[in-house]
N, C-alpha and C positions, 0 to 999 in steps of 0.2 A: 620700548623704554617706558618706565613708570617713573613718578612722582612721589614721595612721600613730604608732607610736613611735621616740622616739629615748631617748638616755642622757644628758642636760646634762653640757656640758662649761665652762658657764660660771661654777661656782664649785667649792670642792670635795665639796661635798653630794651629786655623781651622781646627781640626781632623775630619776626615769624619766618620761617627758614623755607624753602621749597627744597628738596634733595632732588635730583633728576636722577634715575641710577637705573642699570641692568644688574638684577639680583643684590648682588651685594656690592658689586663693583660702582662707586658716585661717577655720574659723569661731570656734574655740575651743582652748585651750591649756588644759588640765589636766596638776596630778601637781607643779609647780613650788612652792618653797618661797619663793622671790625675782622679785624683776625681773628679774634677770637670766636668768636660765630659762625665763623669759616671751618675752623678747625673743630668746632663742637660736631657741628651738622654732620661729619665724617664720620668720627669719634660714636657719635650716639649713631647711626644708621650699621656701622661695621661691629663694633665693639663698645656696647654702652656699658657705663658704670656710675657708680653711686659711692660716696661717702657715706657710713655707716656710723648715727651715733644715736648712745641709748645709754641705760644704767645696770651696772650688774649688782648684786648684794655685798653687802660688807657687815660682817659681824665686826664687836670689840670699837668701833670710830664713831665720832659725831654725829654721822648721819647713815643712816641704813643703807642706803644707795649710794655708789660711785659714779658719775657723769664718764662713761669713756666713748670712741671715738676709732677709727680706722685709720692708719698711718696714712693710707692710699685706699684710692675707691678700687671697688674690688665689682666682678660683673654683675651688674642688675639681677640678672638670674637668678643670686646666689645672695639676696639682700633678705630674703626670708629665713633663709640655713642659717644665714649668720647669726639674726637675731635669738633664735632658736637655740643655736649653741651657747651664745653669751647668757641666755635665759637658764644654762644650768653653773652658770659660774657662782663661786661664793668665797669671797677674799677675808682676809681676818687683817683690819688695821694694824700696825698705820700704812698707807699707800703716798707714795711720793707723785707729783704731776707728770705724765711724760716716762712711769712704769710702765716695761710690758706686760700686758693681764695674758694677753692668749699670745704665742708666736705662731705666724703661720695658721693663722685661721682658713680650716677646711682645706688646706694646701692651696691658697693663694698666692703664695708670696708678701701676704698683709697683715703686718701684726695687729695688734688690739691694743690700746694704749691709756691709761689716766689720763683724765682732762685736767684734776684738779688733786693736793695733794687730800688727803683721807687722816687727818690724826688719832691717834688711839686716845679713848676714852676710859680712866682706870676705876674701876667699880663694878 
């Protein structure tokens, strides 16, 4: 058996987690104060993921940049690809909050989404 630690990110308590596990299998989760902590330490040991938000370009609107964001975190692995691919996006105003930019980013299952709407700018 081996131990691994993590730091909970799933509430604002920061419990320092001990995982107990054979390979990938947990046998025990120590150190959490919640469920939530419980379920993280799993969660991030078998299958970690990440929320993904950043700005893509926008010609024609108020501000150059659009604020967007991932519907669902999608695998840590795959937090660099992502940014990479939304680094060649380039939308043309106006954008409504809660548009899909990308569907199916990299074949996730996670679309890409506006944070905020984007108004067109005439001139």
């Amino acid at each position: 058996m081996e131990i691994t630690h993590y730091l909970c990110i799933g509430c604002p308590l920061g419990c320092r987690l001990e995982v107990e596990h054979e390979e990938k299998s947990v046998v025990e989760v120590r150190g959490h104060s919640c469920k939530k902590g419980k379920e993280f330490a799993k969660d991030e040991h078998t299958d970690p993921r990440r929320m993904v938000t950043t700005t893509v370009r926008v010609s024609g609107g108020l501000w150059p940049k659009l604020p967007v964001k991932t519907r669902a975190p999608v695998p840590k692995p795959l937090v660099k690809a992502v940014c990479e691919e939304l680094h060649k996006v380039a939308l043309r105003a106006p954008v409504k909050m809660g548009d899909v930019i990308v569907s199916d980013i990299l074949q996730t299952g996670v679309d890409i989404v506006a944070t905020r709407d984007m108004p067109r700018v005439e001139g």
